[in-house]
mmCIF file of the C-alpha atoms, coordinates in Angstrom:
data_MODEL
# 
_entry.id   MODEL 
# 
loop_
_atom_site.group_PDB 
_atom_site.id 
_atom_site.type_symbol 
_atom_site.label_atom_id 
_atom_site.label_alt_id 
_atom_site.label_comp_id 
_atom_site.label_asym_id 
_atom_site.label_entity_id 
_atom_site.label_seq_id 
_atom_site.pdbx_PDB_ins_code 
_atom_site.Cartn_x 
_atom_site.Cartn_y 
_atom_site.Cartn_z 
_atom_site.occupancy 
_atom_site.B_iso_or_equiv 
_atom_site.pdbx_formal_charge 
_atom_site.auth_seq_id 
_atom_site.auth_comp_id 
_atom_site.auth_asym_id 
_atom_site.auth_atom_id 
_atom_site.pdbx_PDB_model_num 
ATOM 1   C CA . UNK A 1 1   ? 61.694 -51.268 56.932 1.00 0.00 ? 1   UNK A CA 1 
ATOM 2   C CA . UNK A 1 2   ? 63.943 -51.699 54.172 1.00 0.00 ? 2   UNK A CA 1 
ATOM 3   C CA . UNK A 1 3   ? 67.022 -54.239 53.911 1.00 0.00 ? 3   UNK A CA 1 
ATOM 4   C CA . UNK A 1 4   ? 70.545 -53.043 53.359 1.00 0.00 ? 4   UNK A CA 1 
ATOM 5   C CA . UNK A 1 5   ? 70.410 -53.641 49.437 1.00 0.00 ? 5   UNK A CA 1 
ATOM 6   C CA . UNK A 1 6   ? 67.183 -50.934 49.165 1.00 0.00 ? 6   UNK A CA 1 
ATOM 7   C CA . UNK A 1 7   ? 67.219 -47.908 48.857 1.00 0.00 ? 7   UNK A CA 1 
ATOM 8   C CA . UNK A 1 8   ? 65.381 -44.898 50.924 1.00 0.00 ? 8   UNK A CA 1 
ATOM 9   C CA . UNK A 1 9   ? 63.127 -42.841 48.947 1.00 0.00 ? 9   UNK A CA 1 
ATOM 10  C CA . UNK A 1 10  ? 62.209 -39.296 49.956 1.00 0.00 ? 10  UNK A CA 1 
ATOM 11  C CA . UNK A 1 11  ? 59.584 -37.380 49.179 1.00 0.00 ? 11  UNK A CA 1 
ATOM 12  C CA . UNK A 1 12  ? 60.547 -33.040 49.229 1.00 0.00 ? 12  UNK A CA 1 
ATOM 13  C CA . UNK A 1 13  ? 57.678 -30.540 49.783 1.00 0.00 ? 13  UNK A CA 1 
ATOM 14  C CA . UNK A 1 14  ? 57.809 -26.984 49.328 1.00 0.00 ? 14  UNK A CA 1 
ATOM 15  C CA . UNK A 1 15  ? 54.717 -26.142 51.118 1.00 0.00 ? 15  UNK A CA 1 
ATOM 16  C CA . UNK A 1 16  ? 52.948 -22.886 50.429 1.00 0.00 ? 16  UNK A CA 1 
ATOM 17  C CA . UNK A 1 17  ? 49.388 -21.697 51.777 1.00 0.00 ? 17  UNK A CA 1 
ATOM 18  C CA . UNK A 1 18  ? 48.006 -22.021 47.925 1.00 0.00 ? 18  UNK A CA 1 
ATOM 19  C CA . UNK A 1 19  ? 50.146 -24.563 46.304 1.00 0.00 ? 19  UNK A CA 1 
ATOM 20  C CA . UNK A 1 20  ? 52.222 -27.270 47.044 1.00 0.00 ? 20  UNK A CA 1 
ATOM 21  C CA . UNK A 1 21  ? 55.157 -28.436 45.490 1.00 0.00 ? 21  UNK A CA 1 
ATOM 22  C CA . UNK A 1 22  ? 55.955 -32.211 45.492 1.00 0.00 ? 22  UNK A CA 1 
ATOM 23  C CA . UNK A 1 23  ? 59.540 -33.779 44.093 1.00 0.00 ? 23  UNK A CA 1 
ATOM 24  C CA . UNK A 1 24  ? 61.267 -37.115 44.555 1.00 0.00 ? 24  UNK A CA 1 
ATOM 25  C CA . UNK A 1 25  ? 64.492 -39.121 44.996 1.00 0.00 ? 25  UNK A CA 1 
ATOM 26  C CA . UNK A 1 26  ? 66.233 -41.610 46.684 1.00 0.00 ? 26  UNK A CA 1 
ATOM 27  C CA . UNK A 1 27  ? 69.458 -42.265 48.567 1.00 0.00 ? 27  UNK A CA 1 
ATOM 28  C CA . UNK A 1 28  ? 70.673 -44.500 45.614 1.00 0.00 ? 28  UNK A CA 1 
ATOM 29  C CA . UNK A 1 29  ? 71.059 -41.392 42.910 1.00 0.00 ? 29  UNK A CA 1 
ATOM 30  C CA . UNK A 1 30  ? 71.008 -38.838 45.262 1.00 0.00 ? 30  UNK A CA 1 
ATOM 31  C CA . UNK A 1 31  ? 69.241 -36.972 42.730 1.00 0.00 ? 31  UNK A CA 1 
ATOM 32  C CA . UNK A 1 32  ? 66.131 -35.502 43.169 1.00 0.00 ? 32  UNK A CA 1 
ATOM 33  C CA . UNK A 1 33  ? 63.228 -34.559 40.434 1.00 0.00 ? 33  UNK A CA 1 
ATOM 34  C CA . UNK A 1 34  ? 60.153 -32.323 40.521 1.00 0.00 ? 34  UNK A CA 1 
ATOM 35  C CA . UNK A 1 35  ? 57.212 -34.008 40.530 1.00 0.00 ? 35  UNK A CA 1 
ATOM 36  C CA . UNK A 1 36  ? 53.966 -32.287 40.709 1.00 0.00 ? 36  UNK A CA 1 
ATOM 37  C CA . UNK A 1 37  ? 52.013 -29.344 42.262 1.00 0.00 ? 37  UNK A CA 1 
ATOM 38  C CA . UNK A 1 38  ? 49.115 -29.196 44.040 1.00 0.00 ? 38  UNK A CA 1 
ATOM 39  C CA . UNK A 1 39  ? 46.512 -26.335 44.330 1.00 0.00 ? 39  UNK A CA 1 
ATOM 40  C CA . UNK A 1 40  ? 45.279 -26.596 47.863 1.00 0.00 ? 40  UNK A CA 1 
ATOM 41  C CA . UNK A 1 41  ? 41.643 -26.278 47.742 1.00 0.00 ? 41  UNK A CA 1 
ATOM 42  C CA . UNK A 1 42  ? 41.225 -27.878 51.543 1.00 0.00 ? 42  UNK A CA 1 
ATOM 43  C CA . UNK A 1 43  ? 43.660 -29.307 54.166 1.00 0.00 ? 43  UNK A CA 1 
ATOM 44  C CA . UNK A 1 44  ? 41.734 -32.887 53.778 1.00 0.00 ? 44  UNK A CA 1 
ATOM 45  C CA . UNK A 1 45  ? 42.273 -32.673 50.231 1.00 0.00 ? 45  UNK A CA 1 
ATOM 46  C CA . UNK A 1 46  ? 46.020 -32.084 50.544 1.00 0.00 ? 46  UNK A CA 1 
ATOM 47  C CA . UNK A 1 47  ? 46.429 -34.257 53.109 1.00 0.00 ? 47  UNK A CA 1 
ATOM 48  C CA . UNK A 1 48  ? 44.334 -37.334 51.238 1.00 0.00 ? 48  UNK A CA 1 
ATOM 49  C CA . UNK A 1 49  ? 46.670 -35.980 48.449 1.00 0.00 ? 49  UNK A CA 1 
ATOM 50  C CA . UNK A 1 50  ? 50.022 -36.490 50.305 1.00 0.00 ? 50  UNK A CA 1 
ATOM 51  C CA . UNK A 1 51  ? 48.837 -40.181 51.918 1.00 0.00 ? 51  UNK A CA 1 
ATOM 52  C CA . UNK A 1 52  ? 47.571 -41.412 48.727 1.00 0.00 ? 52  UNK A CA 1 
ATOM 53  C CA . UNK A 1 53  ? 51.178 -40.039 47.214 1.00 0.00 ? 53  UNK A CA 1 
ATOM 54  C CA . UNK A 1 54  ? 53.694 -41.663 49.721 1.00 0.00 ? 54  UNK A CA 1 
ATOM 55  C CA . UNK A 1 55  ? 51.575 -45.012 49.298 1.00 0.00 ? 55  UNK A CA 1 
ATOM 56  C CA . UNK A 1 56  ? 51.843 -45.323 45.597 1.00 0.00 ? 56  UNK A CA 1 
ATOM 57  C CA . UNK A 1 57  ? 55.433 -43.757 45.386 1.00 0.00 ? 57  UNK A CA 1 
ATOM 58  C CA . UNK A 1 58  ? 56.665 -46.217 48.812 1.00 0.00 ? 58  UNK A CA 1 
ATOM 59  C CA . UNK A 1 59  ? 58.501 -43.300 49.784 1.00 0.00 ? 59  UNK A CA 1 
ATOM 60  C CA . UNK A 1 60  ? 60.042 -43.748 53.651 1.00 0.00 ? 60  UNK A CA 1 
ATOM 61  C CA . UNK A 1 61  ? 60.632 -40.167 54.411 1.00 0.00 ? 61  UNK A CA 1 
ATOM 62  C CA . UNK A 1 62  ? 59.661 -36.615 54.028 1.00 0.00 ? 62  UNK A CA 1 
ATOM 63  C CA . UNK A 1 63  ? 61.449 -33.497 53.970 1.00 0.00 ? 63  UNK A CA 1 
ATOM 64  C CA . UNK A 1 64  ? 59.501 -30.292 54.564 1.00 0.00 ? 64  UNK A CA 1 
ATOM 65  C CA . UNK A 1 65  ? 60.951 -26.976 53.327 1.00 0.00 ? 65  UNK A CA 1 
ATOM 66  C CA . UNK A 1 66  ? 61.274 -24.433 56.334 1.00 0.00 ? 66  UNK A CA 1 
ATOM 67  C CA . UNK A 1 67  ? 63.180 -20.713 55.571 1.00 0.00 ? 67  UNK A CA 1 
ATOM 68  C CA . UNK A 1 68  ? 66.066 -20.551 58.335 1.00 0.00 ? 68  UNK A CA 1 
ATOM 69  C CA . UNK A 1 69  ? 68.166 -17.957 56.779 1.00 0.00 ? 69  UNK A CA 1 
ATOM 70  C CA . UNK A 1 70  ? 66.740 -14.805 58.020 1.00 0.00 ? 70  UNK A CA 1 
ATOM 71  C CA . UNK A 1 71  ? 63.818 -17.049 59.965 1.00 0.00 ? 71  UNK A CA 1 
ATOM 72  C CA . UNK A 1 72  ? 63.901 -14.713 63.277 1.00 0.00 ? 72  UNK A CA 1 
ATOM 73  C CA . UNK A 1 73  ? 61.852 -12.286 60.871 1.00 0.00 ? 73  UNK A CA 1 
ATOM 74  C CA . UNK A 1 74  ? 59.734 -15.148 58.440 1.00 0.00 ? 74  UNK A CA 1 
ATOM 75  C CA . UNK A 1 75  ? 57.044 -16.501 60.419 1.00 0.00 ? 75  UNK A CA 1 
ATOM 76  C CA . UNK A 1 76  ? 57.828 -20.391 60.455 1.00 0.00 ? 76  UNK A CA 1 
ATOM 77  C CA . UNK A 1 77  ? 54.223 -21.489 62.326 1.00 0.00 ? 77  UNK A CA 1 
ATOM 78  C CA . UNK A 1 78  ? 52.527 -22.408 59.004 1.00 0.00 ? 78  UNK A CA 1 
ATOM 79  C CA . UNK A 1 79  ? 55.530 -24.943 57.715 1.00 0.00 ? 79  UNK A CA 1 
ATOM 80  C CA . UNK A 1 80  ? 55.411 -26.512 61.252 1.00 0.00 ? 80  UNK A CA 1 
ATOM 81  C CA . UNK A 1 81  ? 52.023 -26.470 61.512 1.00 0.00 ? 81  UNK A CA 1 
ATOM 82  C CA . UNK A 1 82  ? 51.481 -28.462 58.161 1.00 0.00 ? 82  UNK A CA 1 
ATOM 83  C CA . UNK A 1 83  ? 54.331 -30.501 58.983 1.00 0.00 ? 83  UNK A CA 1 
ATOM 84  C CA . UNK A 1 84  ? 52.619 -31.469 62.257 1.00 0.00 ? 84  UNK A CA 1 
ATOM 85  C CA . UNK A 1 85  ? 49.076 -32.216 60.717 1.00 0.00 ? 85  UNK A CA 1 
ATOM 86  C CA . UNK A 1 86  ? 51.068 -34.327 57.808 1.00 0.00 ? 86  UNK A CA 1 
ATOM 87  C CA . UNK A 1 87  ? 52.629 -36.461 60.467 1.00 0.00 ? 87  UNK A CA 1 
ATOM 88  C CA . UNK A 1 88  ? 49.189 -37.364 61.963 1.00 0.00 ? 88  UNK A CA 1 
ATOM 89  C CA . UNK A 1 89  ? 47.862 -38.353 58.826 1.00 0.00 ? 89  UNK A CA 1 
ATOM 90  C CA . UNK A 1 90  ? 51.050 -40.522 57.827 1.00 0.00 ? 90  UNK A CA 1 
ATOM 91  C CA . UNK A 1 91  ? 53.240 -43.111 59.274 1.00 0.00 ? 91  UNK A CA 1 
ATOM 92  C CA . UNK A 1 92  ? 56.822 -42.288 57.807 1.00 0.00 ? 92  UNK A CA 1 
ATOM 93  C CA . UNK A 1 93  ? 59.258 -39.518 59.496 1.00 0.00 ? 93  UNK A CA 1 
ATOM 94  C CA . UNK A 1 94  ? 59.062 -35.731 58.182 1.00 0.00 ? 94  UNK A CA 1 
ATOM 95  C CA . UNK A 1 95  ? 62.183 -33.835 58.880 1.00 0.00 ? 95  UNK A CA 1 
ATOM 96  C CA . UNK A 1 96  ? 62.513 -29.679 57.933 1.00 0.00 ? 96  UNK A CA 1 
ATOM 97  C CA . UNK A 1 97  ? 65.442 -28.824 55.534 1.00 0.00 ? 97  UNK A CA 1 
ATOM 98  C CA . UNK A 1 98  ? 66.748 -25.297 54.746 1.00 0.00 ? 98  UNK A CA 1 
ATOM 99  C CA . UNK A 1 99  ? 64.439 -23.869 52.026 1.00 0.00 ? 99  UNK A CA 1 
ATOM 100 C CA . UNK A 1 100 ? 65.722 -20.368 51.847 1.00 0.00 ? 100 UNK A CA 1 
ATOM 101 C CA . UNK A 1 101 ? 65.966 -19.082 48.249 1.00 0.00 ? 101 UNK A CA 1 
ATOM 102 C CA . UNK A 1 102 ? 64.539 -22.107 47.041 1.00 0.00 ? 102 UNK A CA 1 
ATOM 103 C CA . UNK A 1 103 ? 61.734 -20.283 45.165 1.00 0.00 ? 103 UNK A CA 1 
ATOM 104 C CA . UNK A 1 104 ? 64.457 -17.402 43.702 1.00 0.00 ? 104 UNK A CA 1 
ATOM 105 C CA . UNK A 1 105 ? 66.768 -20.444 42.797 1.00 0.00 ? 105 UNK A CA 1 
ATOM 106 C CA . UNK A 1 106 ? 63.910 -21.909 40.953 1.00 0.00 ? 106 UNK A CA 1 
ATOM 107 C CA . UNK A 1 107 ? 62.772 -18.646 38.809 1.00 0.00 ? 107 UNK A CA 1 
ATOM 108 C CA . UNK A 1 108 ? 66.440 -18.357 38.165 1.00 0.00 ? 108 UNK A CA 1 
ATOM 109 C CA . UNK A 1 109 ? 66.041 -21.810 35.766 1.00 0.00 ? 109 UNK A CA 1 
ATOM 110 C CA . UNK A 1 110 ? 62.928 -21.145 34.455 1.00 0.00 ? 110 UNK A CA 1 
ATOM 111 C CA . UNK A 1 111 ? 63.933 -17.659 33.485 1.00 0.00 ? 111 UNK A CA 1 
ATOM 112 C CA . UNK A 1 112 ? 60.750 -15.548 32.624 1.00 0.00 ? 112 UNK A CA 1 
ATOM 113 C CA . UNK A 1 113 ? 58.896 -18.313 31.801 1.00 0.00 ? 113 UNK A CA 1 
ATOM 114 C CA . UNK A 1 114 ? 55.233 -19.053 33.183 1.00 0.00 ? 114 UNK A CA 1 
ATOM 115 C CA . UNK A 1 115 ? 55.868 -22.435 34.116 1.00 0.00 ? 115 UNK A CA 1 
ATOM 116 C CA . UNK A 1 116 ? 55.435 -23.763 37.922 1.00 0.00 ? 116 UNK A CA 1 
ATOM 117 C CA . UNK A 1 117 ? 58.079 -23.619 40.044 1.00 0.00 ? 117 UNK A CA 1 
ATOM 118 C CA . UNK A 1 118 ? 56.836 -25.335 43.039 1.00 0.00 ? 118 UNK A CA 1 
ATOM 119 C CA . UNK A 1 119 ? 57.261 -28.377 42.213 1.00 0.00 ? 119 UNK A CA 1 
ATOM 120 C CA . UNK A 1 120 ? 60.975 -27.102 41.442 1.00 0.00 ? 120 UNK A CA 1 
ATOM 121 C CA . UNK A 1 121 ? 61.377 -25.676 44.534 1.00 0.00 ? 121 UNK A CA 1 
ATOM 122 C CA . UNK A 1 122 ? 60.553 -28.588 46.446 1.00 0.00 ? 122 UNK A CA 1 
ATOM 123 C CA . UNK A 1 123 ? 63.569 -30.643 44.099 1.00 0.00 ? 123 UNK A CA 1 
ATOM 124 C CA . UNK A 1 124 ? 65.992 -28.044 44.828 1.00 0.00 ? 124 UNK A CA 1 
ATOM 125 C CA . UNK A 1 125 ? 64.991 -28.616 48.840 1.00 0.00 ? 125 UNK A CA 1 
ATOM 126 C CA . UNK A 1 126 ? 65.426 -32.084 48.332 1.00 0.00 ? 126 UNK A CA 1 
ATOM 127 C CA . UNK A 1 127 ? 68.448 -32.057 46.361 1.00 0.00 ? 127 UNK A CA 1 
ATOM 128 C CA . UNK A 1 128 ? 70.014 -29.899 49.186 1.00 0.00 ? 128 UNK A CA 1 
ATOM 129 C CA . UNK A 1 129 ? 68.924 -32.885 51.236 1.00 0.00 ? 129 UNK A CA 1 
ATOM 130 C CA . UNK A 1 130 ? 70.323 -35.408 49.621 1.00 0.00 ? 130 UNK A CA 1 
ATOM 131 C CA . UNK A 1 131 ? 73.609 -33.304 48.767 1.00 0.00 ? 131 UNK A CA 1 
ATOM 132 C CA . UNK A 1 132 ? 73.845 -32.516 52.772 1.00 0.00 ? 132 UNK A CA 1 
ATOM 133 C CA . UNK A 1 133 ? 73.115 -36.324 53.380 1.00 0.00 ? 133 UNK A CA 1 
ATOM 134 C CA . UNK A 1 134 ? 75.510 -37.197 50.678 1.00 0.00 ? 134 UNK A CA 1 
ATOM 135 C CA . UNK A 1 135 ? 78.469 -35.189 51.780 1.00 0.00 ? 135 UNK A CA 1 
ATOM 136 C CA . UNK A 1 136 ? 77.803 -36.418 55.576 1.00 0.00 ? 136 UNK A CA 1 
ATOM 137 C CA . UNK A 1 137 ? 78.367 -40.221 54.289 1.00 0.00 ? 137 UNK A CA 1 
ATOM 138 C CA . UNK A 1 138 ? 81.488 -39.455 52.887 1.00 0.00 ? 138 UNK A CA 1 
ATOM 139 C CA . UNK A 1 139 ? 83.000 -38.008 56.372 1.00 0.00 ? 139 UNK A CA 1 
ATOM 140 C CA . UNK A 1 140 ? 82.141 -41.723 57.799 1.00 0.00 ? 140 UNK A CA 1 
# 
C-alpha cells in the first residue's frame, strides 16, 4: 500500500488475440506513455510477461481496454476472459476502461506509417483513464 505522499502507478493494456499493447503512468502526471508490445506466442508467456512487468515497473493497478461503444454487437468474452486469467496470475486490481476507437485514434498519429500502434493504443486507454480519473478529482 502506498502512503499519501506516493503516487499510484497504472499499467494500460490494449489486449488483442496476437499482440499486446502495454503503456504506463501514474496519478502524479496524469500522463500516460506507450511502452511496449508484445507478440503473444502463448497465454503463459504473456502472462509471465505481464507479472514479471508489474514487478519491475511497481505498478498498483491495471486498466484493461474493453470496446463499449457499439459493444451489444463486439464480442467482449476475450477482453474479460484475459482480464480474468491476468487477475489470477497477479495480486493488484484490473479495472476495464472504454477502448473504443482507440486503435483508429492511434493510426490517426502515426499517419501511414508502419510503426506499432498497440502499444499506442493502450496509452490512449490509459490516458482516457487518467483524464476520467483526473476530471472526477476535481468535482471533490
Amino acid at each position: 500500500m502506498r502512503s499519501d505522499n506516493e503516487y499510484m502507478k497504472y499499467l494500460g493494456i490494449d489486449y488483442g488475440l496476437r499482440w499486446v499493447g502495454f503503456a504506463i503512468g501514474d496519478d502524479e502526471t496524469k500522463l500516460a506513455l506507450p511502452f511496449e508490445t508484445f507478440k503473444i506466442e502463448s497465454e503463459e508467456q504473456l502472462f509471465s510477461f505481464c507479472t514479471e512487468l508489474i514487478q519491475k515497473e511497481g505498478i498498483d493497478m491495471c486498466v484493461v481496454g474493453i470496446p463499449t461503444i457499439g459493444a451489444h454487437s463486439i464480442d467482449c468474452t476475450p477482453y474479460v476472459t484475459f482480464s480474468e486469467k491476468l487477475s489470477q496470475h497477479i495480486s493488484i486490481p484490473v479495472i476495464f476502461a472504454d477502448e473504443s476507437f482507440s486503435t483508429k485514434q492511434a493510426q490517426g498519429y502515426l499517419g501511414n506509417s508502419n510503426k506499432d500502434n498497440h502499444a499506442l493504443s493502450a496509452m490512449i486507454i490509459l490516458q482516457s483513464y487518467l483524464d476520467h480519473q483526473k476530471s472526477h478529482d476535481n468535482m471533490e
